[in-house]
C-alpha positions in Angstrom: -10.2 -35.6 -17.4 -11.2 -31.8 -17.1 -14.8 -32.0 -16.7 -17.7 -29.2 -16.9 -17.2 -28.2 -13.3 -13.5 -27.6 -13.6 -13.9 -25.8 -16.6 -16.3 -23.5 -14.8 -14.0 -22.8 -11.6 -10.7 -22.7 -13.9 -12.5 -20.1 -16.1 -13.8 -18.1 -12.9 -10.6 -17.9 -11.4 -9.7 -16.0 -14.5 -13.1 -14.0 -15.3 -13.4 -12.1 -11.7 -10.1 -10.7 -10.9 -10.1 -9.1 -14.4 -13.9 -7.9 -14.1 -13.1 -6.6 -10.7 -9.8 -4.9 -12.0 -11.9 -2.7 -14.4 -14.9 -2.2 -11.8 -12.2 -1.2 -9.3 -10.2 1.4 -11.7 -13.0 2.9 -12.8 -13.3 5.8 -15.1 -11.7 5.3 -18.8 -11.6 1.6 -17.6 -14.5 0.7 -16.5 -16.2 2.8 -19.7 -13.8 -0.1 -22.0 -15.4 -2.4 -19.6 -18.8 -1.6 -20.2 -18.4 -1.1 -23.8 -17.1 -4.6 -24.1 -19.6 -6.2 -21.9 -22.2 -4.5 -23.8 -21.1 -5.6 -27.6 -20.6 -9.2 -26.4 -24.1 -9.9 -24.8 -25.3 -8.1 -27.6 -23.7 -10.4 -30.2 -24.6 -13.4 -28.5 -28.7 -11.8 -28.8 -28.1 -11.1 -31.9 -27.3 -14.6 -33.2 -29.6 -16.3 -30.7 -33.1 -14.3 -31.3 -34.4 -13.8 -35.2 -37.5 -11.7 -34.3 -36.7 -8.1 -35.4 -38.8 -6.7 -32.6 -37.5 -9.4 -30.1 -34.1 -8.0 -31.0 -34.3 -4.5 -30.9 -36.1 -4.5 -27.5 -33.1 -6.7 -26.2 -30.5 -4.5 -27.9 -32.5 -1.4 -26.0 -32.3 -3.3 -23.1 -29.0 -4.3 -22.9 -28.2 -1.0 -23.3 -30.4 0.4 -20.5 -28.9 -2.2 -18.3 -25.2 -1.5 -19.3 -26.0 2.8 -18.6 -27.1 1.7 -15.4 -24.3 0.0 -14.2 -22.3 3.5 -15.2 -24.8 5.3 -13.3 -24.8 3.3 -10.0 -20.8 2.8 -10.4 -20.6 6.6 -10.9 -16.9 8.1 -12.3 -15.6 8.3 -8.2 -15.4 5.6 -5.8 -18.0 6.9 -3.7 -20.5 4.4 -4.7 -18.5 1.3 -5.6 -19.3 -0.7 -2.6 -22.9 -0.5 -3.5 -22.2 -1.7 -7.2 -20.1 -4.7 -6.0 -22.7 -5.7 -3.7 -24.9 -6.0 -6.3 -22.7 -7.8 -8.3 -22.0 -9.9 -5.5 -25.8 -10.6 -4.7 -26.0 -11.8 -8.8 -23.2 -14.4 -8.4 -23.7 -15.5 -4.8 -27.3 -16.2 -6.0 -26.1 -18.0 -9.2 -23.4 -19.8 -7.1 -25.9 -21.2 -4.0 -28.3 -22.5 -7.7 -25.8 -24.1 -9.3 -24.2 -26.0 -5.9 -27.5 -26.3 -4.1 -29.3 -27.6 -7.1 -26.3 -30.2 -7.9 -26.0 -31.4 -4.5 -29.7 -32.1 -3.5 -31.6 -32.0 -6.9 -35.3 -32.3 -5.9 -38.3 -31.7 -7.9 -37.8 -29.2 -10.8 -38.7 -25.6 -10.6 -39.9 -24.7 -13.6 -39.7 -26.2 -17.2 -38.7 -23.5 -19.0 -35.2 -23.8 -17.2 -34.9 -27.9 -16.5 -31.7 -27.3 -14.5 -34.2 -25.3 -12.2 -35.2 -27.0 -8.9 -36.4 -25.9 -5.5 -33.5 -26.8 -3.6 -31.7 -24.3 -6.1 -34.0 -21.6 -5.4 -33.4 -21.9 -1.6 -29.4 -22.5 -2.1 -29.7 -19.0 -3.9 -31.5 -17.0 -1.2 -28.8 -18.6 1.3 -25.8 -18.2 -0.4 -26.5 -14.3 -1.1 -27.6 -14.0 2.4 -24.7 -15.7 3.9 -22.5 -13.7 1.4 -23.9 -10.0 1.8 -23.5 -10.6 6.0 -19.8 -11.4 5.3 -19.3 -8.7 2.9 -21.7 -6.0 4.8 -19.0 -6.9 8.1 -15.9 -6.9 6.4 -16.7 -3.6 4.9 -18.4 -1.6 7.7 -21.9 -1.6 5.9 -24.1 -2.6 9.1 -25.5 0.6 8.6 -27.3 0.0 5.6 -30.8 0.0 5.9 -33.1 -2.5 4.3 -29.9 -5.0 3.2 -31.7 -8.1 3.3 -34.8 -6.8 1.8 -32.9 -5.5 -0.9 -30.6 -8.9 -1.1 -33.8 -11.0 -1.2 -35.1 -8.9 -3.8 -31.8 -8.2 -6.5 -31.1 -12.2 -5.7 -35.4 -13.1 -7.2 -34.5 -10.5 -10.1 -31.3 -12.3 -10.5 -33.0 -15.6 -10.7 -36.0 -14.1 -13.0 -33.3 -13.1 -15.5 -31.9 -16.0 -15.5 -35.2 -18.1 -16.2 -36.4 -15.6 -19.1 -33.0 -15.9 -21.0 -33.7 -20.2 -20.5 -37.0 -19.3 -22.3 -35.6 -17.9 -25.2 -32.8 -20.5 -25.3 -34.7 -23.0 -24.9 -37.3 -21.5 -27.7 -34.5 -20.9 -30.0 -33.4 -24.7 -29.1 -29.5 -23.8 -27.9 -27.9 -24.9 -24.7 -26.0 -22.1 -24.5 -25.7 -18.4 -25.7 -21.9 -19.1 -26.7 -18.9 -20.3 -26.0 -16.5 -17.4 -24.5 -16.7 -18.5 -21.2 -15.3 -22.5 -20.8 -17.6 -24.1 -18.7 -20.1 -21.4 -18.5 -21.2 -20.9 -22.6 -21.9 -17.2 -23.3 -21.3 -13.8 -21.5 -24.9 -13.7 -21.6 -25.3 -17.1 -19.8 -23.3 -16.0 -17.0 -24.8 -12.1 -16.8 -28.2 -12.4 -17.8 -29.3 -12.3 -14.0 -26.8 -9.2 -14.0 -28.5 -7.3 -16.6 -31.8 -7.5 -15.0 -31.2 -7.2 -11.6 -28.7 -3.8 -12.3 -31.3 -1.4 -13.6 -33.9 -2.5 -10.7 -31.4 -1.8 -8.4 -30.9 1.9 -10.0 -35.1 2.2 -10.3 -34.9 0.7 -6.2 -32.7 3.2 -5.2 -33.6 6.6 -7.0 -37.1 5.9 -5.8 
């Protein structure tokens, strides 16, 4: 019997070697990309928030989010190192949660977002830790200054997203945002710590 969890790593297996085939291209690609990751979270805000002003904000926001990832991807390669760190902060962070959290469970963090719990929050600074020292060697990034800083930082924005888009699921009384993504619900269930964390890391490094 295919549970959940196998649904989740079966759809994974399929989700990031496309999404890194786009970020990787780049250019006319990665615009497609964007465009489609920008129309789907927005669909999936559209049907689960029925305040006007609620909506337009998120529809604002989405697109702010969505510019910035163009902006910090940039049309060369010369920055794309720096965008799939990011990235891979996001779902290292969602990954140490989601494993931590269902291997030691522990008191609950918050009840906005029930599947929340301490052991979760730790599991998410250690994953993205352990995973930005592997990446940071394999590419040659030692160089970069304040990485752990910045990974402790993107990975709390990660996990704020994530909590706020709980609170208005939970307020509009849905489990999940959809049902694209086997396992996983919506695009916006599996990207909402994305969407946050991308445009603080464009504020973070232009100032």
């Amino acid at each position: 019997m295919i549970t959940e969890f196998h649904k989740r790593i079966i759809s994974s297996l399929f989700l990031i070697p496309i999404a890194l085939f786009f970020i990787i291209k780049g250019s006319n690609s990665f615009i497609f990309f964007l465009l489609i990751f920008f129309l789907i979270n927005s669909y999936e805000w559209l049907k689960m928030t029925k305040n006007k002003i609620l909506l337009l904000i998120g529809f604002i926001f989405l697109f702010l989010s969505t510019y910035s990832a163009y902006l910090i991807r940039g049309s060369d390669d010369s920055n794309l190192l720096i965008f799939l760190l990011v990235i891979l902060i996001c779902v290292s962070t969602d990954i140490g949660g989601y494993v931590c959290g269902k291997i030691f469970k522990g008191p609950k963090l918050i009840k906005i977002s029930p599947n929340k719990t301490y052991a979760g929050l730790l599991g998410s600074y250690l994953f993205s830790i352990i995973f930005v020292k592997i990446y940071i060697y394999y590419f040659n990034l030692i160089g970069l200054p304040n990485i752990y800083v910045l990974t402790f930082l993107i990975s709390s924005i990660s996990q704020i997203g994530d909590i706020i888009i709980s609170y208005f699921k939970r307020i509009s009384k849905i489990k999940d945002t959809g049902i694209i993504l086997p396992g996983h619900g919506g695009l916006l269930d599996r990207t909402d710590g994305m969407i946050f964390a991308i445009p603080f890391y464009f504020i973070f490094y232009n100032l």
